[in-house]
C-alpha positions in Angstrom: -14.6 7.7 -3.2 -15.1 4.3 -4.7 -14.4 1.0 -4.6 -10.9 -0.7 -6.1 -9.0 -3.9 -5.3 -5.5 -5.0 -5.9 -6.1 -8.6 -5.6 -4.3 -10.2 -8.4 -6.8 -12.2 -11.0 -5.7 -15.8 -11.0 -7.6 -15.9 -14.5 -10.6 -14.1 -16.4 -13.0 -15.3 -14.4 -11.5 -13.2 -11.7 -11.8 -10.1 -12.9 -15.3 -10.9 -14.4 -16.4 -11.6 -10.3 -14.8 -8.4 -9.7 -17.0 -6.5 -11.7 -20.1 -8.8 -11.1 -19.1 -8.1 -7.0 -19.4 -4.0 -7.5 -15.8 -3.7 -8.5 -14.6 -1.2 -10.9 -11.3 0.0 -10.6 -8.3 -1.7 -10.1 -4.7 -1.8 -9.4 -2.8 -4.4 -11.3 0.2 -5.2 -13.3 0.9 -6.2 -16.9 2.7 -9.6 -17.1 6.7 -9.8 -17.5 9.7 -7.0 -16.6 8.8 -4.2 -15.4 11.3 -2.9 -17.9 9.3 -4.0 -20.8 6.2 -1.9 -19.9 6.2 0.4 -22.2 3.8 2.4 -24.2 2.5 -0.3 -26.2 2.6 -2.8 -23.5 0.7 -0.6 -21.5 -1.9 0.4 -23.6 -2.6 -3.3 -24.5 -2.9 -4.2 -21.0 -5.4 -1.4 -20.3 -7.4 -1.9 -22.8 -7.6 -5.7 -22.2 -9.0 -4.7 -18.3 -11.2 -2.2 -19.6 -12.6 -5.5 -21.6 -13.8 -6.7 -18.1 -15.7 -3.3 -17.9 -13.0 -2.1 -14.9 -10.8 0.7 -15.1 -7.0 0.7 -14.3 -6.8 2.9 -11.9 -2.9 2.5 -10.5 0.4 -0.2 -10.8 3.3 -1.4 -8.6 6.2 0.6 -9.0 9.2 -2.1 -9.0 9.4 -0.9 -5.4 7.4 -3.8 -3.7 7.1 -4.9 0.3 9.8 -7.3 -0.3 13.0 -7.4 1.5 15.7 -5.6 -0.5 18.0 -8.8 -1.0 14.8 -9.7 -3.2 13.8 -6.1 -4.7 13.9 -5.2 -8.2 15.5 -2.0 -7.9 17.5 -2.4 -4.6 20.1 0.4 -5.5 17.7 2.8 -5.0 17.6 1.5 -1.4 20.9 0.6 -0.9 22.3 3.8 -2.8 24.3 1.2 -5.1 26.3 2.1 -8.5 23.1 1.0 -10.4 20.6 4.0 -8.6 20.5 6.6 -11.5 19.9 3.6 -13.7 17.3 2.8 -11.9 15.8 5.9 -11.2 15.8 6.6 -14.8 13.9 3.7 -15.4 11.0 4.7 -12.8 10.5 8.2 -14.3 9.8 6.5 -18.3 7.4 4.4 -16.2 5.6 7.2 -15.0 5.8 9.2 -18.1 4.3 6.3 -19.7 1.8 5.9 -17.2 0.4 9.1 -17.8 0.8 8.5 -21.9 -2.2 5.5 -21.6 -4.4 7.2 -18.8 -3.1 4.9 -15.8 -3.5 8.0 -13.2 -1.4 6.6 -10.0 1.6 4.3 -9.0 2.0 3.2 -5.8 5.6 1.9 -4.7 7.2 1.0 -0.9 10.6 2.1 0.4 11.5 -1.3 2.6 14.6 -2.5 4.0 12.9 -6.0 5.5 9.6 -6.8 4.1 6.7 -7.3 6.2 7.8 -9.2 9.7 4.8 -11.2 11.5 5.0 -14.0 14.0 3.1 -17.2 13.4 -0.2 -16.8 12.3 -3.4 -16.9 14.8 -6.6 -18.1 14.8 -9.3 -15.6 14.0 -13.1 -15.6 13.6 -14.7 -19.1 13.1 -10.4 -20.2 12.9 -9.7 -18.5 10.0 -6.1 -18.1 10.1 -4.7 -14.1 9.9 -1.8 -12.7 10.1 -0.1 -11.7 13.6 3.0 -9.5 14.7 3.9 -9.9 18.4 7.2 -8.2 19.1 7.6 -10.9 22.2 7.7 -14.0 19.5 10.1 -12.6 17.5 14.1 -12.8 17.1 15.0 -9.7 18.6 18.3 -9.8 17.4 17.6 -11.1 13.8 20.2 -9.7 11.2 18.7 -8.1 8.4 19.4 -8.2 4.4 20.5 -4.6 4.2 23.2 -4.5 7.5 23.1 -1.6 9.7 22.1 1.4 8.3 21.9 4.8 10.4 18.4 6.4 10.3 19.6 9.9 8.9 20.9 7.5 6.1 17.4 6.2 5.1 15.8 9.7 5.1 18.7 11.0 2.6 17.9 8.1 0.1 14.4 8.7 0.5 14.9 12.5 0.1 17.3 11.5 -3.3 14.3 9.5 -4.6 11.6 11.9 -4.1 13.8 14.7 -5.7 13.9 12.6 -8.7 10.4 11.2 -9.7 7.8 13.9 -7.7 9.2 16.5 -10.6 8.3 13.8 -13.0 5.1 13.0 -11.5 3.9 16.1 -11.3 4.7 17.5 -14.7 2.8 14.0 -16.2 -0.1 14.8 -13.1 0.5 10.9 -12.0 -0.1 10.4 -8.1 2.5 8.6 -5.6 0.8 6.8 -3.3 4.0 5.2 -0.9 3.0 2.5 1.6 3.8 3.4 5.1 5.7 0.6 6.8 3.8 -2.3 8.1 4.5 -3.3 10.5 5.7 -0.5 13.0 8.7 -2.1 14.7 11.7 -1.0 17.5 14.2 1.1 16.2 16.9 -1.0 14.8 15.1 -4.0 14.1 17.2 -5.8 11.7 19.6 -3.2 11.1 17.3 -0.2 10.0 14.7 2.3 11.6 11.3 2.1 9.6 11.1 5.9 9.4 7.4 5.1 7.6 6.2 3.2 11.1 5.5 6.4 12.7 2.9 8.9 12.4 5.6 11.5 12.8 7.6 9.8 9.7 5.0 9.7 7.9 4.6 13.3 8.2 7.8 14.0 7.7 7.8 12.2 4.4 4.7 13.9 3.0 6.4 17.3 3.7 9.5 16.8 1.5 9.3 17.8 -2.2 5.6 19.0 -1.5 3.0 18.2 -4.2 -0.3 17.6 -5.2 0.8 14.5 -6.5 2.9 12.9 -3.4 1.5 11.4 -1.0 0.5 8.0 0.9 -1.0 4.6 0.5 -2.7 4.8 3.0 -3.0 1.9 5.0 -5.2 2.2 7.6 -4.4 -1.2 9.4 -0.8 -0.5 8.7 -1.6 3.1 11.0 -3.1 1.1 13.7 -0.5 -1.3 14.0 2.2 1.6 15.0 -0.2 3.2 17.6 -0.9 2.1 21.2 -4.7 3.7 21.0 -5.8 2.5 17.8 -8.7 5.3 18.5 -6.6 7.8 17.4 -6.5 6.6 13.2 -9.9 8.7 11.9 -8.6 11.7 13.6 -5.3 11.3 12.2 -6.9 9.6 8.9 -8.3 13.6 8.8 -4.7 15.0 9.1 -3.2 13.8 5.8 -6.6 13.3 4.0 -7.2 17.5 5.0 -3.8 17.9 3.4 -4.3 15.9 0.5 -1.7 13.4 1.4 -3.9 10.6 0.8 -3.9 9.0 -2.6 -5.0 5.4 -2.0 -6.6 3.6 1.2 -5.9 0.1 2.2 -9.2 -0.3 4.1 -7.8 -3.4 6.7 -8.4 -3.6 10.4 -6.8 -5.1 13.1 -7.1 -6.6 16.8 -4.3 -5.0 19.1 -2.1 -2.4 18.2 1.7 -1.1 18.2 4.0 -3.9 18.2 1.2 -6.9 19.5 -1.6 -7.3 17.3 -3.6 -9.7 14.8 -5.3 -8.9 11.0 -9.4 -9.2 11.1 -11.7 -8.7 9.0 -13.1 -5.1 8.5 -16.0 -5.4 11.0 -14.4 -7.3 14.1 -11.3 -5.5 14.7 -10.3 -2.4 17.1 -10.7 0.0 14.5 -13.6 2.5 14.4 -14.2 1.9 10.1 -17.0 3.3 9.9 -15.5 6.9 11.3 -12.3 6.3 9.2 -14.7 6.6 6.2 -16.2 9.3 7.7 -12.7 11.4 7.9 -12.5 10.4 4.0 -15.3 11.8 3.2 -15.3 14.8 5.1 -12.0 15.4 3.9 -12.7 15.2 0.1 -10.7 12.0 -0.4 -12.0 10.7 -4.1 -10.2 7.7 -5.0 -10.1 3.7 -4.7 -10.7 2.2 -1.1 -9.7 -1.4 -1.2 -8.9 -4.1 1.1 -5.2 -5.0 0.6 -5.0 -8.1 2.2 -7.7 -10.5 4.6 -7.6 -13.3 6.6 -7.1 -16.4 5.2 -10.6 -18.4 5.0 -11.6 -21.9 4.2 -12.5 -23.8 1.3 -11.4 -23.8 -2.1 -11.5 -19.8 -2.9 -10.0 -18.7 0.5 -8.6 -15.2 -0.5 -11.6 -14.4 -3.0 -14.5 -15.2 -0.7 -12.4 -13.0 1.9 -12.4 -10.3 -0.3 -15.8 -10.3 -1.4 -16.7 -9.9 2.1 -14.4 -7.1 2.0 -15.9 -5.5 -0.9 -19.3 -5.9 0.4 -18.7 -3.9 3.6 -16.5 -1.3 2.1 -19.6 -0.6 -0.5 -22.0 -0.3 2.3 -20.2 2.4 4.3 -19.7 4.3 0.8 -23.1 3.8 0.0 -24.5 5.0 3.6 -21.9 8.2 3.3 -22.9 9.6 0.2 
């Protein structure tokens, strides 16, 4: 295990704190279309992180957290005319992934984004982000319509027969991001199958590989449970079956359908046993806060995740 980020540098500088703050590999994305990363692209923009002393460790597959009236390849959601297309497109970005030495992709299969009521006062009135199912427009429509659950899991099983052949055969690993957050079954037109522990197995049981598996987001895990002292043991599930190829290290206060983003070390999550499971489990990849309250000051999100960074290198340096 070691430590990663995926917060984007807003210049240099940013990447030079990275390293300076224990930071050494990274997910991040070359600048312009997606379609124009190729070889060459990607090679220069490895070797321009590298500069920084980091390592490129994994990229956004143009299947972000967005809703899919904003996605870049909504077809594949939507099963539209342009899916093959667009398919095609996400296996030469693999293949050329695996041509520089960028080792992992990670990529989302979302219908609505990421819902969340207002956002709450944390520690000290930092503001975080909050999902209580009572605030929210219960009968909001969504961008996709109504679409029936045994729907989803066929495009998601079309997908997956597509790119896990190409992953494997260029040894790239899919880390997909559960949903986040867990919500009621036909919330905006669509089940998130990815917002329960049983989807999620489900998921990492189709097309099995080495090289599928999950972003593993352990706030996103708490926020679909109602004991939130259940996520090392399951942690240990899918990290014993090698299902876990990235961790989103976040922690919340609350739990399934009512809850409010902390800080690593003042939520409801037991963090120090969720590295524990990792380790136990042989998980050997990036831990990284993927998002953090926002702070005050000047440098909000950066000081945030230096704090971030600081605790996640002290339970990997105390579980060695």
């Amino acid at each position: 295990m070691y430590l990663g980020t995926q917060l984007p540098a807003r210049n240099d500088d940013d990447y030079r704190v990275m390293k300076q703050l224990g930071v050494d590999h990274v997910c991040a994305d070359p600048d312009g279309d997606w379609r124009g990363w190729d070889v060459a692209h990607l090679s220069r923009f490895r070797e321009r992180i590298e500069g920084f002393g980091l390592t490129l460790d994994m990229l956004q597959l143009p299947l972000g957290s967005v809703p899919v009236d904003r996605a870049k390849c909504p077809d594949i959601m939507l099963a539209g005319p342009e899916r093959d297309r667009q398919i095609d497109g996400i296996c030469k970005l693999i293949e050329d992934c695996a041509a520089v030495g960028i080792p992992s992709v990670k990529y989302n299969f979302n219908y609505i984004g990421i819902p969340r009521s207002p956002m709450e006062a944390g520690r000290g009135g930092a503001r975080a982000e909050a999902f209580r199912w009572d605030l929210m427009d219960q009968d909001e429509s969504g961008p996709a319509g109504q679409i029936a659950e045994d729907e989803i899991w066929s495009r998601i099983d079309y997908f997956l027969a597509r790119i896990v052949p190409v992953a494997e055969a260029a040894n790239i690993r899919l880390a997909c991001h559960p949903h986040d957050p867990a919500t009621p079954p036909g919330y905006k037109g669509v089940t998130r199958v990815l917002g329960t522990v049983e989807g999620m197995k489900r998921f990492v049981s189709m097309h099995e590989s080495p090289v599928h598996g999950l972003n593993f987001c352990i706030g996103t895990l708490g926020e679909m449970l109602d004991d939130v002292s259940e996520v090392p043991a399951i942690t240990r599930w899918f990290g014993e079956r090698g299902k876990i190829m990235n961790i989103h290290f976040r922690n919340i206060a609350g739990g399934l359908y009512s809850f409010r983003e902390t800080l690593p070390d003042e939520g409801d999550i037991d963090m120090p046993a969720v590295m524990d499971a990792l380790r136990d489990t042989g998980y050997r990849y990036m831990v990284m806060p993927d998002h953090a309250p926002t702070l005050s000051g000047e440098n909000e999100r950066g000081v945030a995740f230096a704090f971030c960074y600081g605790y996640i290198a002290a339970l990997l340096q105390e579980r060695r």
